[in-house]
C-alpha positions in Angstrom: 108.2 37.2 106.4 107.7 41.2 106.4 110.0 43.4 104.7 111.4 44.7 107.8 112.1 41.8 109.0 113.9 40.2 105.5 115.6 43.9 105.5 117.4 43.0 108.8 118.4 39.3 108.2 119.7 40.5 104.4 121.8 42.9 106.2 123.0 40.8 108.8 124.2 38.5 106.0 125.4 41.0 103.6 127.1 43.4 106.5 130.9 42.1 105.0 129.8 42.8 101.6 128.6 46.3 103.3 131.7 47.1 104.8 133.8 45.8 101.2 132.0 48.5 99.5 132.3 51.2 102.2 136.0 50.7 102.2 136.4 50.8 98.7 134.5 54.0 98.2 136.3 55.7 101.2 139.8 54.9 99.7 139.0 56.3 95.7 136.7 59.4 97.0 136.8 62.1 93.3 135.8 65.8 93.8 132.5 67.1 92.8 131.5 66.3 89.0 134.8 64.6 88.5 133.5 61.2 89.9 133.7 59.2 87.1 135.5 55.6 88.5 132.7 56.0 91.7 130.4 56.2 88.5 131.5 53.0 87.0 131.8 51.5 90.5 128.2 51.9 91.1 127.2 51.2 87.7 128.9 47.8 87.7 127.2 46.4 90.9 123.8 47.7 89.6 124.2 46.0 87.1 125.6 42.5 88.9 121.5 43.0 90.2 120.4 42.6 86.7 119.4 46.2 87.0 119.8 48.8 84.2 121.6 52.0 85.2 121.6 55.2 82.9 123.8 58.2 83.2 122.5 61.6 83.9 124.0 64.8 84.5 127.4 63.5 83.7 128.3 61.4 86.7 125.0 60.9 88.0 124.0 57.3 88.3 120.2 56.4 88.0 118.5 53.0 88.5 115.2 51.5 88.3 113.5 48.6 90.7 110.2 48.1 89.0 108.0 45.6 90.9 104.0 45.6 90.1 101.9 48.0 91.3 102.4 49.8 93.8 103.9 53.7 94.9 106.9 55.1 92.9 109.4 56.5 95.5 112.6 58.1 94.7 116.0 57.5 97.3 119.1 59.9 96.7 122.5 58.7 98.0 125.0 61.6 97.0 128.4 60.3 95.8 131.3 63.2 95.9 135.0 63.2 97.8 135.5 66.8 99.5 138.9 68.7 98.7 140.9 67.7 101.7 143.3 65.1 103.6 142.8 62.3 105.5 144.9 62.1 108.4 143.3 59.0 110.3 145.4 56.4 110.0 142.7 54.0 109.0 144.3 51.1 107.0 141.8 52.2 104.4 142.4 55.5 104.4 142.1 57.8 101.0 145.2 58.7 99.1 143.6 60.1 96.4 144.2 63.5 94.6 142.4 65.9 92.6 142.1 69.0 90.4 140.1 72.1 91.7 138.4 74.1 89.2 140.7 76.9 89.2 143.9 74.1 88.5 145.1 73.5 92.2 145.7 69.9 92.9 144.5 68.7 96.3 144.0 65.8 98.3 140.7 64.3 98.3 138.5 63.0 101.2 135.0 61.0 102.0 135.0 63.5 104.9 131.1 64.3 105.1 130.1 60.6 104.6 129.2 60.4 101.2 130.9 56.7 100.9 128.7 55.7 103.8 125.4 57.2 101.5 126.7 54.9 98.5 127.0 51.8 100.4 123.4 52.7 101.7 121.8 53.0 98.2 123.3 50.0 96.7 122.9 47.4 99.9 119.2 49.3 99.0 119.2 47.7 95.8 120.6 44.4 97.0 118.0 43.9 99.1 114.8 44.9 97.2 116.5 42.8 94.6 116.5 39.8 96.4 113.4 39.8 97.8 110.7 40.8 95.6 108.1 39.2 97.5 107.8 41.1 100.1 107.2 44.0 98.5 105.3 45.9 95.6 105.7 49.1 93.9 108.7 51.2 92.2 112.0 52.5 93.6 114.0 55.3 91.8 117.8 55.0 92.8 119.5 58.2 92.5 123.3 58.3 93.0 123.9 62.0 92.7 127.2 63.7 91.5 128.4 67.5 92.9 126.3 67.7 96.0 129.2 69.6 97.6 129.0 72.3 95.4 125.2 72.2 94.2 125.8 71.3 90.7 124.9 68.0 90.7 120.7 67.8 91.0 120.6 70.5 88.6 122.6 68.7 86.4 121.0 65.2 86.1 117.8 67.3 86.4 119.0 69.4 83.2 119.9 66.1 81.2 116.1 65.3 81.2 115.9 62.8 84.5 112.0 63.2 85.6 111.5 63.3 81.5 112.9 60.0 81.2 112.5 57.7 84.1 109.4 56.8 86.1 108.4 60.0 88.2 107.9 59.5 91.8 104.9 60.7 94.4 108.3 61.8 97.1 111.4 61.8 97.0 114.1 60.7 99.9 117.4 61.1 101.6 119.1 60.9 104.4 122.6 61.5 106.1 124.8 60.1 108.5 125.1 62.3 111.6 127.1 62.2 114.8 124.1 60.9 116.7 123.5 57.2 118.3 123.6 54.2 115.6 120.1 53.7 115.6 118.3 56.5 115.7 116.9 58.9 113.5 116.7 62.7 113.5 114.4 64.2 111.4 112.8 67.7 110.6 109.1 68.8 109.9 108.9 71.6 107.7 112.6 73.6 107.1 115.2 71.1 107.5 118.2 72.9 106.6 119.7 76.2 105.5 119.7 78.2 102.1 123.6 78.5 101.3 124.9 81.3 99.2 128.7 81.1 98.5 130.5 84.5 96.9 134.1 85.2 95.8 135.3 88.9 96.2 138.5 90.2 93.9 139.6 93.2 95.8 140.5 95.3 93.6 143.7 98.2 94.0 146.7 99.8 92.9 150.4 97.7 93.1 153.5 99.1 94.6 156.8 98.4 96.2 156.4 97.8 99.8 158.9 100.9 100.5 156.4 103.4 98.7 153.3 102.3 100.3 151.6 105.8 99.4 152.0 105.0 95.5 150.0 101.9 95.9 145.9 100.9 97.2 146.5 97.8 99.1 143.7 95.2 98.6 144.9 93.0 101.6 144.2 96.3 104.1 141.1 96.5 102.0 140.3 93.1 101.7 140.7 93.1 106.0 138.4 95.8 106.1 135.9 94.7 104.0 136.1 91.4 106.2 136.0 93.0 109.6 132.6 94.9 108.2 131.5 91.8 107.5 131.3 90.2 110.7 128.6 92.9 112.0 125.9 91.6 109.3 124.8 89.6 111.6 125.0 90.5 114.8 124.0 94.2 114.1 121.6 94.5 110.9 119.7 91.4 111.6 116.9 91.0 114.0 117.5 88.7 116.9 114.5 86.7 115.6 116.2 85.6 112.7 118.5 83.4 112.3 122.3 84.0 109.7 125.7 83.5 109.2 128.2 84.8 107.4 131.5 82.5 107.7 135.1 83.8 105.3 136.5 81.0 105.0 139.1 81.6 102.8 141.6 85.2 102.2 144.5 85.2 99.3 146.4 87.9 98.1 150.4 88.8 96.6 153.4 86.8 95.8 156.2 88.8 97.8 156.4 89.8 101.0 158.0 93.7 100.0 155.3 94.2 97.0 151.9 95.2 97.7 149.6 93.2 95.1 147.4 94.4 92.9 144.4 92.1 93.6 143.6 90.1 97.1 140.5 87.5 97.2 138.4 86.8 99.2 135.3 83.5 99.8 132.3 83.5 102.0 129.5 81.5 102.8 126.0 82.8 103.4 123.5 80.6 105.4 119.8 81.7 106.3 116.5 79.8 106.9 114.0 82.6 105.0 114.2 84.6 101.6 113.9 87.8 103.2 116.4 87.5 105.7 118.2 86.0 102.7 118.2 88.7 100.4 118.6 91.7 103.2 121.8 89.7 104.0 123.1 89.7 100.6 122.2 93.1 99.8 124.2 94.0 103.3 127.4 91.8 102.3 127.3 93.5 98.5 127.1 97.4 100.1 129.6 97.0 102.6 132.4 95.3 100.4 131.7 98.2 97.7 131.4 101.0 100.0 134.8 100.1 101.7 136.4 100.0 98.3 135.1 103.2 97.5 136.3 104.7 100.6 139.8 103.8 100.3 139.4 105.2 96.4 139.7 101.7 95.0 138.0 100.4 91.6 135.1 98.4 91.7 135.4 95.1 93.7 134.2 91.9 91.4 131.4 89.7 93.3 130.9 86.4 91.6 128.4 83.8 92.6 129.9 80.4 93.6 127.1 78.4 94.1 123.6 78.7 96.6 121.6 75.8 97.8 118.0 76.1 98.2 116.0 75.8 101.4 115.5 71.5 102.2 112.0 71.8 103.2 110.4 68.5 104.3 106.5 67.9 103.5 104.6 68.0 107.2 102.4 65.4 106.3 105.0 63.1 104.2 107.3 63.4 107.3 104.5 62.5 109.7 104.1 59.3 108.2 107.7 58.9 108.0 108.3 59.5 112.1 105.2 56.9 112.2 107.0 54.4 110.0 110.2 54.3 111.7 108.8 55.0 115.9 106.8 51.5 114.7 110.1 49.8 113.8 112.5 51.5 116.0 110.6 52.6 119.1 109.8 56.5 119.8 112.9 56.5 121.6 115.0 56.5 118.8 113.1 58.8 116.5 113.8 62.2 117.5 112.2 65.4 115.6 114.3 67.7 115.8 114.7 71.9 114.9 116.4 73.0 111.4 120.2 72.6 110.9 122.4 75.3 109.5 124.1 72.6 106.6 122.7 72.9 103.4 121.8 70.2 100.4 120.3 70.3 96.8 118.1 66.9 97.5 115.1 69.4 97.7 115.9 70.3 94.2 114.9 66.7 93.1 111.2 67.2 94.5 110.8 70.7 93.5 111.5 70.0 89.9 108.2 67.8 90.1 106.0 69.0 92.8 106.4 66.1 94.8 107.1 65.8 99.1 110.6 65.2 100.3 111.7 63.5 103.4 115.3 64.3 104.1 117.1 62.9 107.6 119.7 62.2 109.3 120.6 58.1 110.8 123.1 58.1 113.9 126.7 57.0 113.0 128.6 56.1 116.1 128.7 53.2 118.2 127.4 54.4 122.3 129.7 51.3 123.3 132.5 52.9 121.9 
């Protein structure tokens, strides 16, 4: 029997034990490098396999299928809860809270699939487990903390990963998308975005909200700067180029009658090429500082949040990936399609080595319902 076929009739029998672990993971979802009971979760049916799973970057979760000769591949399945509630009713819905960085407790959701990715990479192990015959080589699980905020491949590759287990020839991924269940979207070349997240403090002068004229209001400034920001894009970037800029988040004062000293401000940054890249930063960095500086403010403070790289899949790696799955799916459900605007840190995995990566997206919804 080939692999493909044992694949499908292990899955077939395991699907409850599938859906078991998808539940679980969905209801107990932790925030980026806090996920330290998904950790043991994982770590505990590894090793029900008789497999041996070591910790890396913290909550990182590696494990090794050695069988003969053969290639050594490398599969990520990312494994972090996204800071925010669940309002679907599901009888397995999450209830889970957690702590942000900066001390704010906040519900916690699977809300980008991540439990889905989990279930994947250990029904994965199951079956290459279970059926050694059928196949030859060596498969690197990777179960990857903090891929929400791009902390997470750095840090497993930081605790010496590629330095201590079996290096692969490419690297994998994938992630479920609202497409057909069934069918596979996939990239040649750019896949997805670079990401570049910033916070502002606007900086200015408090007063009481009667005596507006002794005080520099930040959340005027702060308005300002964010107006300015929105022409970036549509007026100092070519329409050849692709960018966003997306504020997502504006916080300033305590009182309605005082006008605060600080306001602050988060954005988001996505582009597809370093240039455009770095002439968008360098527009987003002028503007906020020359607005402050007209208004006679101090100094704004920029901090770096976090930045993805660019997910650039190998040409010929993903060739032979579209041939592999048009031969067991059909070309009709393998769909090459242009780069998306998300962002991921998979890339991070293969770069560290010099190795391909294939990184796609599987359908997640039913067309019958």
């Amino acid at each position: 029997m080939s692999l493909n076929t044992e694949i499908g009739t292990a899955i077939t029998d395991t699907l409850a034990e599938a859906v078991a672990d998808y539940e679980d993971f969905h209801r107990s979802p932790e925030l980026s490098m806090q996920e330290i009971e998904t950790a043991k979760a994982i770590t505990d049916r590894l090793e029900a396999l008789g497999l041996v799973p070591q910790a890396f970057g913290g909550t990182g979760v590696v494990a090794v299928i050695e069988n003969g000769e053969g290639p050594v591949v490398a599969y990520r399945a990312d494994t972090d809860g996204l800071p925010i509630a669940e309002d679907t009713g599901l009888p397995y819905s999450s209830t889970a809270e957690g702590v942000l960085p900066d001390g704010t407790r906040t519900p916690v959701m699977h809300g980008c699939g991540h439990d889905t990715h989990i279930t994947v990479g250990l029904h994965l192990a199951r079956v290459l487990t279970a059926h050694r015959e059928a196949w030859s080589g060596t498969v690197v699980l990777l179960f990857q903390p903090g891929e929400e905020t791009a902390a997470g491949a750095k840090a497993m590759l930081e605790d010496g990963l590629w330095e201590t287990v079996a290096t692969p020839e490419v690297v994998y991924g994938q992630h479920v998308w609202p497409g057909r269940a069934g069918d596979i979207y996939v990239s040649s070349g750019t896949a997805m975005a670079m990401s570049d997240s910033l916070r502002v403090t606007v900086r200015g002068r408090q007063a009481h909200g009667s005596q507006p004229e002794n005080a520099i209001d930040p959340i005027v400034l702060g308005a300002f700067m964010i107006t300015r920001l929105q022409t970036v894009v549509s007026r100092e970037i070519s329409g050849r180029d692709a960018a966003v800029v997306t504020v997502g988040t504006f916080h300033g004062g305590l009182k309605e009658n005082i006008i605060p000293e600080t306001a602050e401000f988060t954005l988001n940054i996505r582009t597809f090429d370093e240039d455009v890249r770095a002439t968008v930063l360098d527009r987003v960095r002028r503007i906020i500082a020359a607005e402050a500086q007209a208004s006679g403010a101090p100094e704004p403070i920029i901090e770096e949040m976090h930045s993805f790289p660019r997910c650039f899949n190998d040409p010929d790696a993903t060739a032979a990936f579209v041939s592999a799955t048009e031969a067991e799916l059909g070309a009709a459900h393998v769909h090459v399609v242009p780069a998306v605007t998300g962002s991921e840190d998979v890339g991070a995995f293969a770069d560290a080595i010099g190795v391909p990566l294939v990184y796609w997206f599987f359908g997640g919804y039913s067309p019958a319902s």
